[in-house]
N, C-alpha and C positions, 0 to 999 in steps of 0.2 A: 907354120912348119909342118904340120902333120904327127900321124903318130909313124914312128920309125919300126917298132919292133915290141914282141912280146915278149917275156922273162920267166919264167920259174911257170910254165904250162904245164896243167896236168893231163892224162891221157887225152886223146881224142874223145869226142861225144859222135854216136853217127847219128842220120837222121831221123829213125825210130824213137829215140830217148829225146831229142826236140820235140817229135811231136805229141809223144808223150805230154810234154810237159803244156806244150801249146792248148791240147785240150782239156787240162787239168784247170788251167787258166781261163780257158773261153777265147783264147785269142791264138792271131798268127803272127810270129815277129816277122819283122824287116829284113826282107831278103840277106841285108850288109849284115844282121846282126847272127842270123843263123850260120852262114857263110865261116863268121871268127868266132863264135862261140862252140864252133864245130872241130877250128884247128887251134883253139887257143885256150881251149876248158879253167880256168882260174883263174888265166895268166894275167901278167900286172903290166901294164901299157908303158912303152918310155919313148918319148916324153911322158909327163902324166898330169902336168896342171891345164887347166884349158878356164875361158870366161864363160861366164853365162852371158845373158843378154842384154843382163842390165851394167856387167862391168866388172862385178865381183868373182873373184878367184877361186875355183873351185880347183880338187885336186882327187883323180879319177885312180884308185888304189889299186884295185882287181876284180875281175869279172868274178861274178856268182858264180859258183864250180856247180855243176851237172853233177858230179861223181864223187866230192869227199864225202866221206861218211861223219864228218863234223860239222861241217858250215857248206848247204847246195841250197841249191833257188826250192826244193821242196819246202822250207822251213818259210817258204813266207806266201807257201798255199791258203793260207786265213785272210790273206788281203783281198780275194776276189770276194768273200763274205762281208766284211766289214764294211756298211755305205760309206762310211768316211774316204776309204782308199779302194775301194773297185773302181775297177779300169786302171789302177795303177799296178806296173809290175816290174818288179826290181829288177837289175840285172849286173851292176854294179855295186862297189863300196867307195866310201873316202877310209880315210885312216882315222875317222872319228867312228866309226860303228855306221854313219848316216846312209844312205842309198842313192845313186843314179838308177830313174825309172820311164821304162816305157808310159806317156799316159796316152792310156786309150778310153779315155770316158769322150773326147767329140771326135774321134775317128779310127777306124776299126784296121784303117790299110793304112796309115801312115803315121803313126803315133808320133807325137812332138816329147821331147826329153826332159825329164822336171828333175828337181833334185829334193828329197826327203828328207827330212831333219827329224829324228827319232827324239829328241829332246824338246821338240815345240809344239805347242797343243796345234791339232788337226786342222782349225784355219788358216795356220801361220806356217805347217808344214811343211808345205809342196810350194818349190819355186822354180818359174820355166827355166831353163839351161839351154835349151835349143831344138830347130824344127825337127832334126832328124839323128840316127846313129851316126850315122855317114861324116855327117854335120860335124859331130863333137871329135870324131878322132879326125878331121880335118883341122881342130881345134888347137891339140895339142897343141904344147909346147914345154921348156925347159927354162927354168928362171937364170941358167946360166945363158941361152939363147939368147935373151932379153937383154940383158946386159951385155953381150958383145955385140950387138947388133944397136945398141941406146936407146931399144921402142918401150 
């Protein structure tokens, strides 16, 4: 199905405060990703469950806000420090706390999509979700979809 729309978006991000953050990070996101995270600052994707690759159901809450002054992507500037998670950089949540993340530790231009489990030790963490942004909100979908449809 795709992703159809975005819901409860906060202000616009312009391209200054991307890149900002791009260099705070060490890295350049994905054209697709700076593109929505420019008109869609928090917003929460609908449809929003999508698969990883091995099958299992993930479910894609809202994009890391640029701009609340409670919860933005600067709060997880310590993961370019940490060896454990450099080259991994958030950009999503589920509704458990967890992360959808850029990983850019085996390529700098096209980063493949992992998902982070803030509850599991550091080997068990990080699991792929798919090659690209693009990718995943091609993903989406609705579990009522699913059912009207019998897939």
């Amino acid at each position: 199905m795709g992703l159809i729309r975005w819901m409860f978006v906060e202000k616009p991000v312009d391209e200054m405060t991307v890149a900002s953050v791009e260099k705070k990070f060490g890295v350049r996101f994905p054209s697709e990703y700076r593109e929505c995270v420019q008109k869609y600052n928090g917003g929460y994707p609908k449809p929003n469950k999508f698969d990883f690759d091995n099958g299992t159901q993930g479910v894609f809450n809202d994009l890391i806000s640029f701009t609340d002054e409670v919860l933005n992507i600067q709060m997880f500037f310590d993961f370019k420090d940490d060896p454990c998670t450099m080259g991994i950089v958030p950009f999503g949540r589920d509704p458990f706390g967890n992360l959808l993340c850029f990983d850019f530790r085996n390529s700098l231009d096209t980063p493949h999509i992992v998902f982070y489990d803030h509850e599991e030790i550091i080997e068990n963490a990080i699991t792929p979700i798919c090659s690209s942004f693009k990718e995943l909100l091609e993903r989406m979908y609705s579990l009522e979809e699913t059912e009207d449809t019998g897939e």
